[in-house]
N, C-alpha and C positions, 0 to 999 in steps of 0.2 A: 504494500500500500504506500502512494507517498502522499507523505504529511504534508499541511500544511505548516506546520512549526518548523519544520527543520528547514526550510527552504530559503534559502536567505533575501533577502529584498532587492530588487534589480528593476531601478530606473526604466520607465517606459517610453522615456523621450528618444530612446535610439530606435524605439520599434516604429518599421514602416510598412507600407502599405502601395501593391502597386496603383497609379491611377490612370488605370486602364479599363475603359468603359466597361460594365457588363454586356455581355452579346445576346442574352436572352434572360427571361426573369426565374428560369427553371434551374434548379441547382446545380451544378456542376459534379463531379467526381471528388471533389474536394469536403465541397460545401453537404453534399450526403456522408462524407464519413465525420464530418464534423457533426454534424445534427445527430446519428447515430452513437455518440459519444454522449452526446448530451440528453438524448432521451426515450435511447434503446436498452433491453434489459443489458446486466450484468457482464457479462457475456461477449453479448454482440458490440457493447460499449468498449472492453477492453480489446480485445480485436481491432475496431476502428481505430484506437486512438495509438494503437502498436504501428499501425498498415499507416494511417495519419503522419507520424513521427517520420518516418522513415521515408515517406515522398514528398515532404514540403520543407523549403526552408523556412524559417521562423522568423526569421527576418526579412519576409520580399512575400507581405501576403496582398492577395487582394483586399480591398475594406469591406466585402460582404464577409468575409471568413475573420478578419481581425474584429468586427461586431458581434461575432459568438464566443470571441479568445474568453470571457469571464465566464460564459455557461458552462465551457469547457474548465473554467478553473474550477467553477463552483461544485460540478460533478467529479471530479478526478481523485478529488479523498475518500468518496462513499463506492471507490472498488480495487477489488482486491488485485492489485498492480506489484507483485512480487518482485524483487531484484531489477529494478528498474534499470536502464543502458544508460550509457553513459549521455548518449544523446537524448534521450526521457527527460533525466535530468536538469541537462540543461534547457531543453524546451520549457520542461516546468517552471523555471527559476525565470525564463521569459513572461510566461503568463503570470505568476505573482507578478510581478513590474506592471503589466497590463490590468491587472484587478486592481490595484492598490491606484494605480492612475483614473481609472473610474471610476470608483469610491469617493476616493477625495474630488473630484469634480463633479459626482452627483451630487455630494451631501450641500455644494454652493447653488447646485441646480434646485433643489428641493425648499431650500431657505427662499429663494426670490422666488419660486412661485408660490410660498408658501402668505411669501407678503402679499403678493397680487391679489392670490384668491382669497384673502383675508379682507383687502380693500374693498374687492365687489361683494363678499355678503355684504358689507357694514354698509355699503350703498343699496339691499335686497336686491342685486343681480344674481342671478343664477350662476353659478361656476363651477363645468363638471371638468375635471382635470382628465390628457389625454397623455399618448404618446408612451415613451418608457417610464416618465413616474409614475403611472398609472399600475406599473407590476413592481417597480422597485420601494416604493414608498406602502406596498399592500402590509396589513396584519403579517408575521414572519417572511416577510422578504427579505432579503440581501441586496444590501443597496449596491454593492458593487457586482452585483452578477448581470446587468444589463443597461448598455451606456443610455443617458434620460436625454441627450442632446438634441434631440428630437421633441420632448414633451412639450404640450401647449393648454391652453384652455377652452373649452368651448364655452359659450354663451347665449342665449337665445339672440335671435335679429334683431328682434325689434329692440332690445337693448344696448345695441351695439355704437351707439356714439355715445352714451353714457359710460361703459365699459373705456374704450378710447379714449376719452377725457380724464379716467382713473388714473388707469396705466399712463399714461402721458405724465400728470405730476409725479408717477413715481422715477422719472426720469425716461420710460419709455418712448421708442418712436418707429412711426410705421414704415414699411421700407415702400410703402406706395403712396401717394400724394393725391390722393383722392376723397372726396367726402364719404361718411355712411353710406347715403344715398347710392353715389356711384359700387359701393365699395358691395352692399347687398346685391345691388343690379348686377356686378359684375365678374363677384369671384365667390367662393366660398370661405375664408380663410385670408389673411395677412397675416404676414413676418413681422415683426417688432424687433428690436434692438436697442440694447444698453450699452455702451460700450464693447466690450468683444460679446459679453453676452445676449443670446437670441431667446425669443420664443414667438409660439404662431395660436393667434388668437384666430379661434374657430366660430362661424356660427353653423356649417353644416362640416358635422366631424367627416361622411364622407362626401362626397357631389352626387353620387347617385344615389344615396340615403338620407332623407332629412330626420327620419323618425330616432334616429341613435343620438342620441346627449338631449333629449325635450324634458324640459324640467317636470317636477310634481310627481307622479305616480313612476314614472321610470327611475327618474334619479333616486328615489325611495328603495327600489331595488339595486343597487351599485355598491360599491365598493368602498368603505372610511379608508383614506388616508391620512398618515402622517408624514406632514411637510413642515420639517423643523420643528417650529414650537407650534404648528397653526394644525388643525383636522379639514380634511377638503372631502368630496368626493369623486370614484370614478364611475363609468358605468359599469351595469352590472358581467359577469364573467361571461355571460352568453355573449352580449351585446360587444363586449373587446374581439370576443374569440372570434365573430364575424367580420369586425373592422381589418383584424389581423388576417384573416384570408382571403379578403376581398386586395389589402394593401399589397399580398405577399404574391401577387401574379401581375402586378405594375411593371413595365418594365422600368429600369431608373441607370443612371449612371453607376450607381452602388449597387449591386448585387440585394433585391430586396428578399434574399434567404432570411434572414435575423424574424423577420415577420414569421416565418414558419414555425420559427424555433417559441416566438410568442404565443400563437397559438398550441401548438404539445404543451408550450408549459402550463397553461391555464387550464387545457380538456386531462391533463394528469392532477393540476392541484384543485380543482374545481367540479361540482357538480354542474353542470352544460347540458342546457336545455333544448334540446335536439330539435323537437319541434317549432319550437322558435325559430330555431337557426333556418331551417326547413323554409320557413314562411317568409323572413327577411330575405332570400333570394330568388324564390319564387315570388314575392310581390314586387319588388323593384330590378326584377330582371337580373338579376346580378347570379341565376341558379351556376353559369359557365364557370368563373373565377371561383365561385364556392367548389363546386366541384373538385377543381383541377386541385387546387390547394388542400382540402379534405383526404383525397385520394393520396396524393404525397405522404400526408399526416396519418393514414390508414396503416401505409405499409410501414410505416415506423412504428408504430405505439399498437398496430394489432388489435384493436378493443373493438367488439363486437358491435357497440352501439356507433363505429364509425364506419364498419363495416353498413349498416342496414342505413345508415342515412346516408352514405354515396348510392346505392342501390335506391334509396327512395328520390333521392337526387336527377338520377340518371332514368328515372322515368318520367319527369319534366319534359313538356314538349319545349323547345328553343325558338324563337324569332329569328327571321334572318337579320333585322336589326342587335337583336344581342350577341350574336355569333360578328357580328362584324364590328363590334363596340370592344367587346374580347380582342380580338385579331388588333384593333387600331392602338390599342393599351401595352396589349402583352409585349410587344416586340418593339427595338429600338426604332426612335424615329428615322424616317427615311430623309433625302435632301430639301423636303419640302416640309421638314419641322414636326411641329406635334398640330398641326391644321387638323388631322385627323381624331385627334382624343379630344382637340377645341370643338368642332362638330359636334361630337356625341354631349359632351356637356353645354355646350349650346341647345341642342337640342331636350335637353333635359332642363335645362332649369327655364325654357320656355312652356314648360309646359304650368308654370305658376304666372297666376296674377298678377305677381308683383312684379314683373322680369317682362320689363317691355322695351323691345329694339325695332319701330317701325322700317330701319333700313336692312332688318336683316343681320345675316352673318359676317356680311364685310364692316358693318356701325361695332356688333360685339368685339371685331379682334382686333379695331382700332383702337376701341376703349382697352382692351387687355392689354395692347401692345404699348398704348401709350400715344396714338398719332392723333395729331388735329381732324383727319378727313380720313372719308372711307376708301375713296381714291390711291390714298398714301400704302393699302393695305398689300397689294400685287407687288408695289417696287420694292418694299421691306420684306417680303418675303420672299421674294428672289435672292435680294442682298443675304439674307440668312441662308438659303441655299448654297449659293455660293462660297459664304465663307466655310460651312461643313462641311462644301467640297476638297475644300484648298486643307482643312486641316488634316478630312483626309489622307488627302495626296502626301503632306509633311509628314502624317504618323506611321505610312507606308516605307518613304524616304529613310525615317529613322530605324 
């Protein structure tokens, strides 16, 4: 077995990461023996993390696999790992460096959103906390077993220049320059920033789900955390576990694997309400991504009741509009940008009252893009073609 005690502490500032796009959002050879480490039995765990050790350098990972390096720490003491190699060891002695780095930078993550969400009770805003606090900051979590760099707040809409006005005196600012108004009409979510510190104030946790973070009766069902000295809430473990398999077939520059690994962790520590999940994808179309992700998460953790809800899953008739909403998501953008996943979310948040663009889909990605006119929308996204042509060409070059 090796210890966490005897392991001595090794700086994680030398550890890197290549940053070399993801090519698809489906794990790699890598990224399955690492997920298998972290929450495959006994067994097949020590196996993985043997076959793991031995085909990767520790120093030159990609950042989908360096976002599990703490699940990987957190499990590696609870199996029986006999006369470790020498190279074991020192991998190990990398991941403490990597745990201890996470840790201490969640516990400052968790203090400022602990104040944020603090501020918006005191002002009766609603504030359901997202992201990685949302498992690290849970009743016996481990704050350093999953980076929160990501975590954000959700808020209802209509509340949402009230909330911005909050966050604002606490030194907050948004990284977009637009009113409420524009900002509900426009997007689902802003960036904010403090200094090097970020977070992203939500009002629909996903875009093609409004029903996840609605205050009152649901948030009554979620999750107490603790954020420093403050208690907040998240949603409840069904309602994460679907955000988390909807998130984990995106495609993204970053390898979005680490969503998988959130999901196993929550349908292993958590009672997960199948039926639920069941109906959150079959009523907002999202049954494909459920699927794909669930089906990943079957062969790993094996459990019966994930077995009969991909089988209940998979008898879901499809749209050819969901199958192509899938396809425009799952896989890297092509030279013509993300026009494709803008569409489908165009397409979705017109279908509310509030969300009105008499010119259309060129008025929406003017306003996303940021351009005075609709006209301007064709020459800037050529210009964007082009330059992901040319880089490209240089990443080929090099």
């Amino acid at each position: 077995m090796i210890s966490h005690a005897t392991v001595p502490t090794t700086p994680a500032a030398n550890m890197h990461w290549q940053p070399i796009p993801a090519t698809s959002w489906q794990p790699t050879t890598t990224h399955q023996l690492l997920l298998r480490v972290i929450c495959g039995t006994d067994e097949a765990a020590i196996a993985a993390w043997q076959t793991w050790v031995q085909q990767i350098d520790i120093e030159q990972l990609d950042e989908g696999s360096y976002w599990l390096l703490p699940r990987v720490y957190q499990r590696c003491p609870t199996l029986e790992i006999s006369d470790p190699s020498p190279r074991e060891t020192a991998t190990w002695q990398r991941l403490k460096g990597v745990y201890r780095h996470v840790w201490s930078r969640n516990q400052m993550i968790l203090r400022y959103l602990g104040e944020a969400v603090q501020e918006l009770k005191e002002a009766d805003i609603a504030a359901v906390v997202v992201g990685g606090a949302a498992l690290v900051a849970a009743p016996g979590a481990d704050i350093g077993s999953r980076r929160a760099d990501d975590s954000g707040i959700w808020v209802p809409a209509e509340t949402l220049g009230a909330a911005l006005v909050i966050l604002k005196s606490l030194g907050w600012r948004p990284t977009l320059s637009k009113s409420p108004d524009q900002l509900r009409a426009q997007q689902t979510a802003v960036g904010l920033r403090r200094q090097r510190d970020t977070l992203t104030l939500y009002w629909r946790v996903l875009p093609e789900c409004p029903v996840l973070g609605v205050a009152g009766e649901e948030a009554a069902t979620g999750t107490t955390l603790t954020l420093g000295h403050e208690f907040a809430i998240a949603l409840s473990p069904t309602d994460q576990c679907f955000a988390c398999c909807i998130q984990a077939t995106r495609w993204q520059p970053r390898s979005p694997v680490y969503w998988l690994a959130d999901a196993a962790h929550l349908i292993q520590q958590h009672p997960i309400d199948w039926a639920r999940l069941i109906y959150l994808g079959r009523t907002h179309q999202l049954t494909l991504p459920l699927l794909k992700s669930l089906t990943h998460l079957s062969s790993l953790l094996g459990t019966a009741e994930l077995a009969q809800t991909c089988q209940t899953l998979r008898g879901i008739p499809l749209t050819a509009a969901e199958r192509a909403e899938f396809a425009a998501k799952a896989q890297p953008y092509p030279l013509w940008g993300q026009l494709s996943p803008l569409w489908f979310e165009y397409r979705r948040l017109t279908s509310h009252h509030w969300f009105q663009y008499p010119a259309g889909f060129a008025q929406f990605l003017a306003h996303r893009w940021g351009l005075n006119h609709s006209w301007q929308v064709p020459l800037h996204a050529s210009k964007q073609g082009v330059q992901r042509l040319l880089r490209a060409v240089n990443s080929r070059r090099n």
